[in-house]
N, C-alpha and C positions, 0 to 999 in steps of 0.2 A: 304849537308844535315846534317851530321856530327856535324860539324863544328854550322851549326846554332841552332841543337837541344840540344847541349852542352851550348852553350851560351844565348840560351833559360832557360833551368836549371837552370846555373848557376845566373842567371838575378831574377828567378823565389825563390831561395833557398836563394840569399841574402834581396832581397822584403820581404822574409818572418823572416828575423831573426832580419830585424832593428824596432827598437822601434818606429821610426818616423810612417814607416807602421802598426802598429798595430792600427785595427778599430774592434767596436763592427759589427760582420757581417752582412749586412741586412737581414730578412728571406725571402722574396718575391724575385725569381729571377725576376720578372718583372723590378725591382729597378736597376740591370746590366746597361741598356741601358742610365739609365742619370747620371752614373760616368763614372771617368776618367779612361784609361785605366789601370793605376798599381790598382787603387782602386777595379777595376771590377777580377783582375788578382788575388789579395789577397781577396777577398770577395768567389770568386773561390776557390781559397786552403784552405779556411778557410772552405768551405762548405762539399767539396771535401775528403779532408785528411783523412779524416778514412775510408773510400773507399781504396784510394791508399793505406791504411797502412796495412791492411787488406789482399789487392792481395798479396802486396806486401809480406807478410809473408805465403800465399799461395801457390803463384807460385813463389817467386824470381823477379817478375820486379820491379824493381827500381819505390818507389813510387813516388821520383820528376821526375824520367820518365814518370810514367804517370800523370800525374797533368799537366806536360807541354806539353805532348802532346795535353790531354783535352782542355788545355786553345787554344793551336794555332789550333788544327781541329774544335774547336766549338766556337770561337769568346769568352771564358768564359762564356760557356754557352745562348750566346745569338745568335745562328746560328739557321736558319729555321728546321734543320734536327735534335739539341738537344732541342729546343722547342718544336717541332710535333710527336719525336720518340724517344727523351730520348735517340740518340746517338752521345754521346758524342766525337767519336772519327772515325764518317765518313765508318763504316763497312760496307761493302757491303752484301747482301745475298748470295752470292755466290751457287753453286750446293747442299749443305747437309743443309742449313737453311731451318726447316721446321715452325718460327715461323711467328709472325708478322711482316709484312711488311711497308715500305713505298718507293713511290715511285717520283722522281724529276727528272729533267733535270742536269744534272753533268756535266762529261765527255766521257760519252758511245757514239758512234757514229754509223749511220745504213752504209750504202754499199754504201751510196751516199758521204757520210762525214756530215751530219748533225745531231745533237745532237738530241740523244733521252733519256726516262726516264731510268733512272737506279736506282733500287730495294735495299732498304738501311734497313740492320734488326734496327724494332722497339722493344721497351723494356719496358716496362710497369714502371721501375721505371729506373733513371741515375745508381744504385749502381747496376742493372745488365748491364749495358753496361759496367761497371765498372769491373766486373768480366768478361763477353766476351771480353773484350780488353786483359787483360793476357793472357787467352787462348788462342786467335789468334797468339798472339807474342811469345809463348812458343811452337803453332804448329812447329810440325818438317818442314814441307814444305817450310815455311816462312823462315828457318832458314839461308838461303843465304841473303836474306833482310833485314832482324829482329836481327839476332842474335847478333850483338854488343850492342846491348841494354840491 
């Protein structure tokens, strides 16, 4: 995971510095779905980035940390759960979330072994998922999972 979130980055940080990729960004995320994947990826960061820059000077995460993570937990923004709940990076509600919800078939499984729905915090705009994704990754708890990031 390492290994591929580095090389994700790194894919994601040169995408972004070469001139060939540089596009005016579309404003309608609805428009993701009929580009190609780098274009959808830079239309992403291009959208994105001051979000990341932002935590990133708040909490200390690495803003093409999260940027690629964004782009690989939400398809660049074109995933059912950052289209319906504005989250961009697949959180779950966990015990102390007391806001809004949503809820989908995942990977939660009942006692029998079949998938049931599991409870994903909604966010009323991307730039607070934006800010909950820091937090989660700056949680001490996380920090055996998280912390090399």
């Amino acid at each position: 995971m390492k290994q591929f979130l580095s090389f994700l980055l790194f894919v994601t940080l040169f995408a972004s510095s070469c001139s060939l990729f540089k596009k005016t960004p579309e404003p309608a995320p609805a428009a993701y779905s009929a580009r190609s994947g780098a274009d959808r990826n830079q239309t992403y960061t291009d959208q994105f980035q001051t979000a990341a820059v932002l935590e990133m000077q708040r909490l200390g995460v690495p803003a093409s940390i999260t940027l690629a993570q964004g782009i690989l937990e939400s398809g660049a923004g074109t995933s059912e759960l950052a289209k319906n709940a504005n989250n961009h990076f697949g959180i779950k509600c966990g015990n102390n979330w007391t806001g809004e919800t949503y809820k989908k078939k995942d990977d939660d499984t009942d006692a029998d072994g079949n998938l049931k729905e599991s409870c994903f915090r909604k966010y009323k705009k991307v730039e607070d998922s934006y800010m909950d994704h820091g937090q989660f990754l700056r949680d001490p708890k996380k920090e055996q999972r998280y912390g090399f990031l």
